[in-house]
HTML snippet that shows the backbone in 3Dmol.js (N, CA, C, O; Angstrom):
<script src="https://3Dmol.org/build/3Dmol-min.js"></script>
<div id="view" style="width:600px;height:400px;position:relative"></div>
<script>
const pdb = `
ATOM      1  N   UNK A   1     108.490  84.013 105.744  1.00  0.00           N
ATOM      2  CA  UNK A   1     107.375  84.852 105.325  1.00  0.00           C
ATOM      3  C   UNK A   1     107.341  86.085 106.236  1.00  0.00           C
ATOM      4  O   UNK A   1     107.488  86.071 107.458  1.00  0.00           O
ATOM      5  N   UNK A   2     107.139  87.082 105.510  1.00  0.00           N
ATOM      6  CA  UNK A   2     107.144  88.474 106.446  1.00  0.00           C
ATOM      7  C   UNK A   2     106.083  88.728 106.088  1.00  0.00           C
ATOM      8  O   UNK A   2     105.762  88.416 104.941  1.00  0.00           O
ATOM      9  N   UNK A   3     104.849  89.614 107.244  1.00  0.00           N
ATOM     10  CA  UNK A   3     103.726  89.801 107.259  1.00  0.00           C
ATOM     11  C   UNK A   3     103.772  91.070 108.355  1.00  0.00           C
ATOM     12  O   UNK A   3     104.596  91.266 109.248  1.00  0.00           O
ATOM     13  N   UNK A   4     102.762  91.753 108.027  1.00  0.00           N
ATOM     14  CA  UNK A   4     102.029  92.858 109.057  1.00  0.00           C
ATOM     15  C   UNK A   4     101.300  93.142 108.523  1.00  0.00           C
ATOM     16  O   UNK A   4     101.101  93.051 107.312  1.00  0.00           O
ATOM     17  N   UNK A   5     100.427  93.773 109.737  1.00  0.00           N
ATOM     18  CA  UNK A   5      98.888  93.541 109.903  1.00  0.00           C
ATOM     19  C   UNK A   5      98.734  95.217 110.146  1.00  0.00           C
ATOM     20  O   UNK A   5      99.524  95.920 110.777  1.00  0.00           O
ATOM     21  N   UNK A   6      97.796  95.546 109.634  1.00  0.00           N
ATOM     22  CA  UNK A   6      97.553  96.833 110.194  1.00  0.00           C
ATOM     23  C   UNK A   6      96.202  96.894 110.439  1.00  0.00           C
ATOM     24  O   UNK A   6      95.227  96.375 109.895  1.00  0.00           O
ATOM     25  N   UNK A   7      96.361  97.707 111.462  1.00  0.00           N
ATOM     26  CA  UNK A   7      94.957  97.564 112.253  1.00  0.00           C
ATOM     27  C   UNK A   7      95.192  98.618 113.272  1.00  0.00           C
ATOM     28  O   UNK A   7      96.185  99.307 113.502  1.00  0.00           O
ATOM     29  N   UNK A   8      93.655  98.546 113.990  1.00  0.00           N
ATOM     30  CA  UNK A   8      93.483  99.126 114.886  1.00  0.00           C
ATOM     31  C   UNK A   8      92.966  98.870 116.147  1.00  0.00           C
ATOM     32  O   UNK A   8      92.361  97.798 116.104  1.00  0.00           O
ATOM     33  N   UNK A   9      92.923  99.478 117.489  1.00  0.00           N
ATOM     34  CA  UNK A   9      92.320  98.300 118.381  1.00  0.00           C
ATOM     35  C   UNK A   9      91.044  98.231 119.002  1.00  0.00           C
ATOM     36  O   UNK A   9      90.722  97.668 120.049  1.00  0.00           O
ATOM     37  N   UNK A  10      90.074  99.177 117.846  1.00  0.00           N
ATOM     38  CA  UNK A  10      88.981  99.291 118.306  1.00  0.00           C
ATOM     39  C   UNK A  10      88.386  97.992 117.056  1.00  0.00           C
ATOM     40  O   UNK A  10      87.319  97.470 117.378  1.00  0.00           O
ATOM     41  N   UNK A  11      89.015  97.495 115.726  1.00  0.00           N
ATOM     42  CA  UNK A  11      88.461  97.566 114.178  1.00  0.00           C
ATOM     43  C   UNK A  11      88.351  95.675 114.931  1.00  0.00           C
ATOM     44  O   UNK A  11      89.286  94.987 115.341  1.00  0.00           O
ATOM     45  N   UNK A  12      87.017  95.363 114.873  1.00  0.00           N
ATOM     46  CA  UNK A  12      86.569  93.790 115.425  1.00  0.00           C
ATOM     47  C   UNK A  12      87.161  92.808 114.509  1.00  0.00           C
ATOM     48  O   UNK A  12      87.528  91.695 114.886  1.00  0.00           O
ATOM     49  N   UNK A  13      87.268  93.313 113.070  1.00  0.00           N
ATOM     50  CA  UNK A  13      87.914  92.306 111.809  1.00  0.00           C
ATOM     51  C   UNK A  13      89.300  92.421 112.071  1.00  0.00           C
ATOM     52  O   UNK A  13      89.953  91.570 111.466  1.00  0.00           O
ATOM     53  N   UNK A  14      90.124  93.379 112.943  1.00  0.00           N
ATOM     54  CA  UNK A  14      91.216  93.165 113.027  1.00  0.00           C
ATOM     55  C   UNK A  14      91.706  92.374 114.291  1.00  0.00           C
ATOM     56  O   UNK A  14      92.796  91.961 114.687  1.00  0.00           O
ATOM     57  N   UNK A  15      90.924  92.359 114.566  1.00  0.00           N
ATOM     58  CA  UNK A  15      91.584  91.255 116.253  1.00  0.00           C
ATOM     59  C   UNK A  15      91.137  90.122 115.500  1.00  0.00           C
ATOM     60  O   UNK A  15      92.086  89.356 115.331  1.00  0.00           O
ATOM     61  N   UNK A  16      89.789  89.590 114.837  1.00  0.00           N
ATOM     62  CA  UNK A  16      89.705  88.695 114.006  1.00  0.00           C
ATOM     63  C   UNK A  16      91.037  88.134 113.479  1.00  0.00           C
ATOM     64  O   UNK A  16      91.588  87.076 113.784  1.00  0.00           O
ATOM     65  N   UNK A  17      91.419  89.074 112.631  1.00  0.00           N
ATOM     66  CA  UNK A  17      92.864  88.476 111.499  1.00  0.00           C
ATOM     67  C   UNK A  17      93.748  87.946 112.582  1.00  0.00           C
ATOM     68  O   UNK A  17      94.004  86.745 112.498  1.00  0.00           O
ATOM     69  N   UNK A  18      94.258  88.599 113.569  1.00  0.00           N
ATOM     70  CA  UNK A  18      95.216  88.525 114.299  1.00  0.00           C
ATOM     71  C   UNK A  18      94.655  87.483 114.995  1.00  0.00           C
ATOM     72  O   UNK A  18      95.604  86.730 114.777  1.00  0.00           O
ATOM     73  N   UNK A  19      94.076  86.957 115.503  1.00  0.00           N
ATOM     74  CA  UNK A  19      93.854  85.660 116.405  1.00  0.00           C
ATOM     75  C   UNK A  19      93.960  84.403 115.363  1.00  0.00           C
ATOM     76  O   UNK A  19      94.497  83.322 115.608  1.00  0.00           O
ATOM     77  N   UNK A  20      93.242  84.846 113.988  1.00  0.00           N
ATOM     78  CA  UNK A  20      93.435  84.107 112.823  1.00  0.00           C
ATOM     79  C   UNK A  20      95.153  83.779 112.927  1.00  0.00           C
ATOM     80  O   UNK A  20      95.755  82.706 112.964  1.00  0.00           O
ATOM     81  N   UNK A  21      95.487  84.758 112.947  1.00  0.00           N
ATOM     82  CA  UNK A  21      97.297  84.089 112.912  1.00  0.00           C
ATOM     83  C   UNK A  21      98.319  83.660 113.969  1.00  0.00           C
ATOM     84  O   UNK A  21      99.464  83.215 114.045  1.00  0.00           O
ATOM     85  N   UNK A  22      97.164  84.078 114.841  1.00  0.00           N
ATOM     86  CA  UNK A  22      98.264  83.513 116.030  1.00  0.00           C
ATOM     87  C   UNK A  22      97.644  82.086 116.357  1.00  0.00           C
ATOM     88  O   UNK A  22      98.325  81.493 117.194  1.00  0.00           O
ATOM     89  N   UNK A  23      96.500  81.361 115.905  1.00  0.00           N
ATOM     90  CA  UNK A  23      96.010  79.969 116.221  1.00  0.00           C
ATOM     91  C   UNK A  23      96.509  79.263 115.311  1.00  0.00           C
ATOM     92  O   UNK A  23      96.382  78.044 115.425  1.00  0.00           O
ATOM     93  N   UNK A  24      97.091  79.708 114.356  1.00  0.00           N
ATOM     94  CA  UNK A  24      98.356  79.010 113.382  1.00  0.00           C
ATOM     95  C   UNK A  24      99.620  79.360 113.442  1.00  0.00           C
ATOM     96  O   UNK A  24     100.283  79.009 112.466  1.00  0.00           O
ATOM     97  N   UNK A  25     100.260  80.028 114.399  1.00  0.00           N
ATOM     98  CA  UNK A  25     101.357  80.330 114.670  1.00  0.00           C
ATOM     99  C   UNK A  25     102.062  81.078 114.018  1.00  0.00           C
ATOM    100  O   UNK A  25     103.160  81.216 114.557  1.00  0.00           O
ATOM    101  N   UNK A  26     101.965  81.550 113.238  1.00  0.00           N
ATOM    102  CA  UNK A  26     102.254  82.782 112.120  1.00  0.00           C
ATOM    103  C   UNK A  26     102.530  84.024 112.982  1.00  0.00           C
ATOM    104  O   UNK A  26     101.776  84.676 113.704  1.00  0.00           O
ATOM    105  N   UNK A  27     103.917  84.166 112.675  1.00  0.00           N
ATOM    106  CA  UNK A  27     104.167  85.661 112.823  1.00  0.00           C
ATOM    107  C   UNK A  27     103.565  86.799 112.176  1.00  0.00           C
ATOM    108  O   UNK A  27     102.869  86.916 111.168  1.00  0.00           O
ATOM    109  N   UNK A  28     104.144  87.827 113.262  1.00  0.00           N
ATOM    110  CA  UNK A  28     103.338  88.742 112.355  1.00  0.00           C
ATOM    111  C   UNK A  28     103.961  90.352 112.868  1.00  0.00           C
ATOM    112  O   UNK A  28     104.644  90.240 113.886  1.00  0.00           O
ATOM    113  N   UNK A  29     103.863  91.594 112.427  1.00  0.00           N
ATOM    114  CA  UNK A  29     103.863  92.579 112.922  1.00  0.00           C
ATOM    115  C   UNK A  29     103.029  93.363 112.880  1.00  0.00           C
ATOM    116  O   UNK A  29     102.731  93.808 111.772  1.00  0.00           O
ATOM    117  N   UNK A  30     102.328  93.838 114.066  1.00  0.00           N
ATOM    118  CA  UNK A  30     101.422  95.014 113.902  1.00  0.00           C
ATOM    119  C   UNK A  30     101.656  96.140 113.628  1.00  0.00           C
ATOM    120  O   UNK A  30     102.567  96.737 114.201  1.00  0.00           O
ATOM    121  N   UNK A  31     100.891  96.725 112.674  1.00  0.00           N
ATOM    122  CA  UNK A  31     101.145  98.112 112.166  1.00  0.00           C
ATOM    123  C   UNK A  31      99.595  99.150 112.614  1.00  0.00           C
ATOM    124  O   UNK A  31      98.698  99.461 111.830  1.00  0.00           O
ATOM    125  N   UNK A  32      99.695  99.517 114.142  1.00  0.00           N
ATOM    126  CA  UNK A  32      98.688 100.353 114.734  1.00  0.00           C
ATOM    127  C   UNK A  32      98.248 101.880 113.841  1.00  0.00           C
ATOM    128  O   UNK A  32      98.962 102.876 113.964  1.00  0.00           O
ATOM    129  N   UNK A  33      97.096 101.889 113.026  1.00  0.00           N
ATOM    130  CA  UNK A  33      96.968 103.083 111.920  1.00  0.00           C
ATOM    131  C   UNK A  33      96.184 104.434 113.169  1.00  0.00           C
ATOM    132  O   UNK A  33      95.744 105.519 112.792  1.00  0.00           O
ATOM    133  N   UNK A  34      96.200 104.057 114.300  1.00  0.00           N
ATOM    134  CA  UNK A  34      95.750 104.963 115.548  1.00  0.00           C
ATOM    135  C   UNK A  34      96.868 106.101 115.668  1.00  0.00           C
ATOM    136  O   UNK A  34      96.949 107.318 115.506  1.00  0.00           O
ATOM    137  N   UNK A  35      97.895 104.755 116.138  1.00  0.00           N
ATOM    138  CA  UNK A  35      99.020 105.261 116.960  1.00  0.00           C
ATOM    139  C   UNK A  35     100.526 105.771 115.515  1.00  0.00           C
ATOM    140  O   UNK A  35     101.712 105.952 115.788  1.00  0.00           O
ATOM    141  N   UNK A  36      99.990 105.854 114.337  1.00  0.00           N
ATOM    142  CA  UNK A  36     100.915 106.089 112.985  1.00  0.00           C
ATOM    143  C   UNK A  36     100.276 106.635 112.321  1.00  0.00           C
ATOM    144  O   UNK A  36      99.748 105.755 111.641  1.00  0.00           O
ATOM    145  N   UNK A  37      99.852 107.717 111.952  1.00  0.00           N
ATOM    146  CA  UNK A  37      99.016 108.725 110.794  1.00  0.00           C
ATOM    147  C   UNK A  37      99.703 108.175 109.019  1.00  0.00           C
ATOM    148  O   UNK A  37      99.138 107.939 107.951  1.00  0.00           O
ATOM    149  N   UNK A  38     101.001 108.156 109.418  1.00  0.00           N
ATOM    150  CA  UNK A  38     101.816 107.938 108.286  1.00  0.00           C
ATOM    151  C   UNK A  38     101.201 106.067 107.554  1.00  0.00           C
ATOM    152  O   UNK A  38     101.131 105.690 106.385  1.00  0.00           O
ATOM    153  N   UNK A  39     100.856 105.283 108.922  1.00  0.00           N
ATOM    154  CA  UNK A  39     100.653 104.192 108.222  1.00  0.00           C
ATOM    155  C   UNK A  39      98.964 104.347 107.809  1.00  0.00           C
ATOM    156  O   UNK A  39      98.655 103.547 106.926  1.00  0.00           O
ATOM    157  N   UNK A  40      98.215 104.921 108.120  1.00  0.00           N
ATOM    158  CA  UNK A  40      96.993 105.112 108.208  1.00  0.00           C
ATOM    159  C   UNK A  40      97.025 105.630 106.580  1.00  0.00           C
ATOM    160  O   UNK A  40      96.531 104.923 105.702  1.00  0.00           O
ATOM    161  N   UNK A  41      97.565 106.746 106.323  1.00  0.00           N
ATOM    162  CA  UNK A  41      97.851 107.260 105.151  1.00  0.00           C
ATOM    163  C   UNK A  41      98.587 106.250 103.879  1.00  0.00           C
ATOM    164  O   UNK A  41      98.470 106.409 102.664  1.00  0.00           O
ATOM    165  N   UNK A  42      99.359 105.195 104.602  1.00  0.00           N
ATOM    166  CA  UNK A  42     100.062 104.293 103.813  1.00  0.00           C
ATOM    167  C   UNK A  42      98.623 103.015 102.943  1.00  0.00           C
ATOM    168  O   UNK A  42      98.693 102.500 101.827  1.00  0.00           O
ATOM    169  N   UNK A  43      97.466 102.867 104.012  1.00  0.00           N
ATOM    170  CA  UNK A  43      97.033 101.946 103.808  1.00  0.00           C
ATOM    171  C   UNK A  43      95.901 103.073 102.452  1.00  0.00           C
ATOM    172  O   UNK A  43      95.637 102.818 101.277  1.00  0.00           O
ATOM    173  N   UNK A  44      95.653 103.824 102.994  1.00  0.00           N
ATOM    174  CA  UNK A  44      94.985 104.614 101.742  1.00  0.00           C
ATOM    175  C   UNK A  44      95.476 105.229 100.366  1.00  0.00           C
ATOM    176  O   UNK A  44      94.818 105.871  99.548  1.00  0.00           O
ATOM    177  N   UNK A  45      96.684 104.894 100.337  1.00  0.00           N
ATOM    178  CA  UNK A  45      97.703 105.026  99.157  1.00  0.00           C
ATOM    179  C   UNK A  45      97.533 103.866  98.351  1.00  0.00           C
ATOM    180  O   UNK A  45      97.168 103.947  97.178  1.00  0.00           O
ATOM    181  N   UNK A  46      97.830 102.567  99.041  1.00  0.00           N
ATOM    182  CA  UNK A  46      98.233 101.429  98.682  1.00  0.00           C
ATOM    183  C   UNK A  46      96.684 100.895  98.407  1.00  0.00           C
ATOM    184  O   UNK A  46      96.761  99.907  97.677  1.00  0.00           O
ATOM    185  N   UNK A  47      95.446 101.172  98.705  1.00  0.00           N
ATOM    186  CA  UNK A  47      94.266 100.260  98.977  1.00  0.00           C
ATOM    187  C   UNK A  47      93.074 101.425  98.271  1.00  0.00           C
ATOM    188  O   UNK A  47      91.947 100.937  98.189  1.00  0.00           O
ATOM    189  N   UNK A  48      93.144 102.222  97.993  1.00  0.00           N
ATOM    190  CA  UNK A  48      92.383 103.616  97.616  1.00  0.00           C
ATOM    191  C   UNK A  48      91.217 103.940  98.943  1.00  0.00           C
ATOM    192  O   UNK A  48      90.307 104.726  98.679  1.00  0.00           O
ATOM    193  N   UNK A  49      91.265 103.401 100.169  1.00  0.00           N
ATOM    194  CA  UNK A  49      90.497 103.816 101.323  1.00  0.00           C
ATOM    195  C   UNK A  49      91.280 103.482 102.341  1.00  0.00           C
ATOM    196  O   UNK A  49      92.355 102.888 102.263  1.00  0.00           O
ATOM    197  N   UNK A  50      90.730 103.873 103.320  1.00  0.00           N
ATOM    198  CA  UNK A  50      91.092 103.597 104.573  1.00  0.00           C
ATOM    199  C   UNK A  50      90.375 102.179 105.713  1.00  0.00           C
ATOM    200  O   UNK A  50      89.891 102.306 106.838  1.00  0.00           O
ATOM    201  N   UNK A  51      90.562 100.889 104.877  1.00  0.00           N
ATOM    202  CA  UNK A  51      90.052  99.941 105.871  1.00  0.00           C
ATOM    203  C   UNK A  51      90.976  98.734 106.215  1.00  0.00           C
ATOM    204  O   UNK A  51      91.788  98.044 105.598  1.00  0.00           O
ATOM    205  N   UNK A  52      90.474  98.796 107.502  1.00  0.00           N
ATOM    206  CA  UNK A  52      91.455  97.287 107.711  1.00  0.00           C
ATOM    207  C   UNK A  52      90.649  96.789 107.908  1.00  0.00           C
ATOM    208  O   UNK A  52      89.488  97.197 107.886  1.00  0.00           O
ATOM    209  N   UNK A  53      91.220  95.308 108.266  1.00  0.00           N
ATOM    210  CA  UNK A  53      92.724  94.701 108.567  1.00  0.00           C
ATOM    211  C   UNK A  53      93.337  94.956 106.963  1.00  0.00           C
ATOM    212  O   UNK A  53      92.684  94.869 105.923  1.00  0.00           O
ATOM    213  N   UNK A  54      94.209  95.159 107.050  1.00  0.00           N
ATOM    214  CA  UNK A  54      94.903  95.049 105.544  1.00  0.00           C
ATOM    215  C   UNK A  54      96.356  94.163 106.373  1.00  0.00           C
ATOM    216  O   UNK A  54      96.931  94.358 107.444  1.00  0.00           O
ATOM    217  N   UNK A  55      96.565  93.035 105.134  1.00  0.00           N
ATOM    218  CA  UNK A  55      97.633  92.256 105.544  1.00  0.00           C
ATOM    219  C   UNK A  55      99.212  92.642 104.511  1.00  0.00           C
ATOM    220  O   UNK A  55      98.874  93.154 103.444  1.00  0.00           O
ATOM    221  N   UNK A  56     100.303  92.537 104.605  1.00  0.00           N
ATOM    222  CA  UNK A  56     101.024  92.831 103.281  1.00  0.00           C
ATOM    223  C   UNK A  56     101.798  91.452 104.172  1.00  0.00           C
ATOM    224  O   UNK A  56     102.142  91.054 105.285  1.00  0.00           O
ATOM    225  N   UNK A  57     101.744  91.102 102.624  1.00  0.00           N
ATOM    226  CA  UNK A  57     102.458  89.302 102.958  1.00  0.00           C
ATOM    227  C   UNK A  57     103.472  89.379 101.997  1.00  0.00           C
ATOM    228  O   UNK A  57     103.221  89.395 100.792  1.00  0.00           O
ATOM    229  N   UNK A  58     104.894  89.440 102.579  1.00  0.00           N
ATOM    230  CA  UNK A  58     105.917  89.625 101.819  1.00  0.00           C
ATOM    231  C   UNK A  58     105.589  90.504 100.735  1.00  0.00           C
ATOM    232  O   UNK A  58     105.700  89.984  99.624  1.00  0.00           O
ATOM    233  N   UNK A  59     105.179  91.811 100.766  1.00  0.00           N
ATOM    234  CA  UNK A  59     105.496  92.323 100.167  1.00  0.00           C
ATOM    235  C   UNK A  59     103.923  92.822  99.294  1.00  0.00           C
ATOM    236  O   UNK A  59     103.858  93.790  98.536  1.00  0.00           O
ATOM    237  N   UNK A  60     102.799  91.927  99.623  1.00  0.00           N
ATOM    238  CA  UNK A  60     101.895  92.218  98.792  1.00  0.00           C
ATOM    239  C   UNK A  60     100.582  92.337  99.424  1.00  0.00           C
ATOM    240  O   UNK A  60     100.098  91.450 100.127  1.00  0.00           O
ATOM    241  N   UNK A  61      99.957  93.564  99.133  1.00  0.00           N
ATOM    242  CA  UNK A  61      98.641  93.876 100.219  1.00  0.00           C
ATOM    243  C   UNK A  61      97.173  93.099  99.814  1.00  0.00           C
ATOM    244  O   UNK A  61      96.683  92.742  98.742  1.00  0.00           O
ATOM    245  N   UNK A  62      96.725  93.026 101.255  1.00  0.00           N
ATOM    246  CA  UNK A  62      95.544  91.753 100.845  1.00  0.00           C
ATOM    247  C   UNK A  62      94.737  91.935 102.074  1.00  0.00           C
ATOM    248  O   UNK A  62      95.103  91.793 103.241  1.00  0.00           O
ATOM    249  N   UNK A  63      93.491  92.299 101.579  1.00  0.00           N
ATOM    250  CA  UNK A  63      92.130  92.754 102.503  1.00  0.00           C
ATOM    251  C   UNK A  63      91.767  91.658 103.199  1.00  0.00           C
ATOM    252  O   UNK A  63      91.154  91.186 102.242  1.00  0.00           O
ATOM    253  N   UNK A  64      91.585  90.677 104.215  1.00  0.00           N
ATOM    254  CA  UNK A  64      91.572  89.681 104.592  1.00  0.00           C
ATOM    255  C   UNK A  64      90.140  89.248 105.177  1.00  0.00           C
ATOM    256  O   UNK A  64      89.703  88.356 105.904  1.00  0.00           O
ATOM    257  N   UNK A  65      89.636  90.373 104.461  1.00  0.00           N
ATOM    258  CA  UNK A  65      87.893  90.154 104.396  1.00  0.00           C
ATOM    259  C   UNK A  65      87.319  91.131 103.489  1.00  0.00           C
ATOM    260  O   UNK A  65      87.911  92.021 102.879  1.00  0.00           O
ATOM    261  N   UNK A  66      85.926  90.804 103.484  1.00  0.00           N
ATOM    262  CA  UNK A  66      84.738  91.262 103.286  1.00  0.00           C
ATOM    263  C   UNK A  66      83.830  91.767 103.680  1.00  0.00           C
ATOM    264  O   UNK A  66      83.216  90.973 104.392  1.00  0.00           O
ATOM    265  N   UNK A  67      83.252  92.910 103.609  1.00  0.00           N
ATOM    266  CA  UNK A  67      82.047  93.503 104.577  1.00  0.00           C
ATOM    267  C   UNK A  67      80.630  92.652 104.252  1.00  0.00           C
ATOM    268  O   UNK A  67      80.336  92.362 103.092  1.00  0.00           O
ATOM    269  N   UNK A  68      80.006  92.379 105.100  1.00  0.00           N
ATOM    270  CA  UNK A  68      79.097  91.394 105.404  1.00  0.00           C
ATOM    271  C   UNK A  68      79.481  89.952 105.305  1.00  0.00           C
ATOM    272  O   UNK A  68      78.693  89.063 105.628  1.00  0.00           O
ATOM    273  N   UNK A  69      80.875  89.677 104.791  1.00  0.00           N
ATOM    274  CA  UNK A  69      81.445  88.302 104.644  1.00  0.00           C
ATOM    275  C   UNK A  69      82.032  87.997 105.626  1.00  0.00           C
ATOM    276  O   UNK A  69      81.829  86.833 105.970  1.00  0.00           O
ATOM    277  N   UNK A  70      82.745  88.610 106.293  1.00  0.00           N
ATOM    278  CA  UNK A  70      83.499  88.474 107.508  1.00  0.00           C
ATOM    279  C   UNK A  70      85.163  87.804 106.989  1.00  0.00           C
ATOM    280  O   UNK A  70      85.747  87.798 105.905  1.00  0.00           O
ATOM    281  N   UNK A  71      85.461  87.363 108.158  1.00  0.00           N
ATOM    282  CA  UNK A  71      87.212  86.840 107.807  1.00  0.00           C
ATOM    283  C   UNK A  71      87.078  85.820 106.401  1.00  0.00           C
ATOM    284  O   UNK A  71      86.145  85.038 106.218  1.00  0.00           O
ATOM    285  N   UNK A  72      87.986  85.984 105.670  1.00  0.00           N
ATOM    286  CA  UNK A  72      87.968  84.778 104.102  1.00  0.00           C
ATOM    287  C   UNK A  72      88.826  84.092 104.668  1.00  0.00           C
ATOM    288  O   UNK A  72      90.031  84.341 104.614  1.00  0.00           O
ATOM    289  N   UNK A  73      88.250  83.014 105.366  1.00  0.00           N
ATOM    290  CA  UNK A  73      89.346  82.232 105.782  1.00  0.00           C
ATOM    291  C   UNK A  73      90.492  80.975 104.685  1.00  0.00           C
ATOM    292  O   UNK A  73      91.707  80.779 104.656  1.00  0.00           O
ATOM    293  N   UNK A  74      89.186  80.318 103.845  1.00  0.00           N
ATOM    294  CA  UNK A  74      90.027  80.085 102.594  1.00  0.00           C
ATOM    295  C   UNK A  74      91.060  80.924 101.894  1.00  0.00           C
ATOM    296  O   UNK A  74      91.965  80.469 101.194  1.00  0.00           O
ATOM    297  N   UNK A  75      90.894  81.870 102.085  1.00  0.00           N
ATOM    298  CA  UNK A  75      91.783  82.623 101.020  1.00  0.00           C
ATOM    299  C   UNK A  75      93.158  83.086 102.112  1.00  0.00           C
ATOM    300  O   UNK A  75      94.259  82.901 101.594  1.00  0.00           O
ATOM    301  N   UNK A  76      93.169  83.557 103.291  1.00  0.00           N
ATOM    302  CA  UNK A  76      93.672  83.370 103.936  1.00  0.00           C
ATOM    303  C   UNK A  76      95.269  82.328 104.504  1.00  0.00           C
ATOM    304  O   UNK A  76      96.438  82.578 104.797  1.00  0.00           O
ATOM    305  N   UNK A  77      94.051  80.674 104.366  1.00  0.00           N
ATOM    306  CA  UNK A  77      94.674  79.888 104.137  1.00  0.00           C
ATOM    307  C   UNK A  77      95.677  79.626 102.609  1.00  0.00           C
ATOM    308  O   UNK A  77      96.891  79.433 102.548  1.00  0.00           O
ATOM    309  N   UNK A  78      94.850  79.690 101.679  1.00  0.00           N
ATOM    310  CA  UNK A  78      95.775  79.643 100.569  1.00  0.00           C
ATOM    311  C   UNK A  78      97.044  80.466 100.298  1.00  0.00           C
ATOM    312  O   UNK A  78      98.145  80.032  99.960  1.00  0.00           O
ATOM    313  N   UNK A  79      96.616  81.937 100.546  1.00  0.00           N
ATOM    314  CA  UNK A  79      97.929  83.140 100.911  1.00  0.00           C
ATOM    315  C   UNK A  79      98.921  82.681 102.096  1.00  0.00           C
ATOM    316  O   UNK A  79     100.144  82.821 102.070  1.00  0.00           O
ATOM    317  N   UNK A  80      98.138  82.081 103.185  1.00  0.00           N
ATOM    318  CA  UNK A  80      99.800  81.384 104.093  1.00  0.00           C
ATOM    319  C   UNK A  80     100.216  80.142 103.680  1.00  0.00           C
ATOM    320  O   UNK A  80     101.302  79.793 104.143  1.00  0.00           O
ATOM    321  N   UNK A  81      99.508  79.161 102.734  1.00  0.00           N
ATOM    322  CA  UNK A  81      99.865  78.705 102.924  1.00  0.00           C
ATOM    323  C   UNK A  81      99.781  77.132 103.795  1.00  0.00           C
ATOM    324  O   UNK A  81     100.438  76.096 103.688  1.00  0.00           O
ATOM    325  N   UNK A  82      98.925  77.440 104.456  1.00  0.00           N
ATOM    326  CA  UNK A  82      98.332  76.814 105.242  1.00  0.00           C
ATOM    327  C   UNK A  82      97.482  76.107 105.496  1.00  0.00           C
ATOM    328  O   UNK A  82      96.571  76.935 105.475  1.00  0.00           O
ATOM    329  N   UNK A  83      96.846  74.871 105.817  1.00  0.00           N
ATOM    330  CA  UNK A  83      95.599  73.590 105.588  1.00  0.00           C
ATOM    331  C   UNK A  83      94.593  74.119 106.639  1.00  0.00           C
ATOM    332  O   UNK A  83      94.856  74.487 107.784  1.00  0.00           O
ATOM    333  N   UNK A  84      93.242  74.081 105.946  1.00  0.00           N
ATOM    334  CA  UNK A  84      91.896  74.648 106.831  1.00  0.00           C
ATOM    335  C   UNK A  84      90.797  73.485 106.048  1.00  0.00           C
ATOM    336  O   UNK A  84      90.459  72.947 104.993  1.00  0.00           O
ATOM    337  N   UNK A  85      90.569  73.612 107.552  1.00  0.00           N
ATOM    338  CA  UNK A  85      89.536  72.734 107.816  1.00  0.00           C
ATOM    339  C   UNK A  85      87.863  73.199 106.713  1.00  0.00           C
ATOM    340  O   UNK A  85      86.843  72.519 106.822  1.00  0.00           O
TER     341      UNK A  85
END
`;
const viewer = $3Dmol.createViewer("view");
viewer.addModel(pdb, "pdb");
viewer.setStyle({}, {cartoon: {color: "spectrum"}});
viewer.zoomTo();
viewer.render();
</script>
C-alpha cells in the first residue's frame, strides 16, 4: 500500500492522521503543503480547496476527517484495511 499524507505542521488534524498511522504501523509519506506550493496547489486541484490532512491511498484521495467530527476513524480503518476497536 502506498500512502501520503499531506499536511502541515501547524494543521492539529494532521498530526492527528499521522499518529493515527504510525500506532498501526502504516507507512506513510509526508507531503509538507508549507514547505511545496506545488503540493499545496496539488491538493486544491484534486479536492476543490485547500484542506488537510488529505490522504492519497494508492492512488486515491481521501479527507480523513470532518470539521466538527474530528479523525473518521472507522472509515480510516476500513480504507487500510485495518481492525478498530
Amino acid at each position: 500500500m502506498n500512502i501520503q499524507v499531506y499536511s502541515a505542521p501547524w494543521c492539529r488534524d494532521c498530526r492527528a492522521a499521522k499518529q493515527f498511522l504510525d500506532a498501526h504501523g502504516i507507512p506513510y509519506t509526508e507531503v509538507n503543503v508549507d514547505e511545496n506550493p506545488a503540493a499545496s496547489d496539488e491538493v486544491l486541484r484534486r479536492v476543490g480547496k485547500r484542506a488537510i490532512p488529505q490522504l492519497v491511498i494508492d492512488g486515491e484521495w481521501f479527507q480523513p476527517y470532518r470539521p466538527g467530527r474530528g479523525l473518521l476513524i472507522d472509515e480510516l480503518c476500513r480504507r487500510l484495511g485495518i481492525p478498530c476497536a
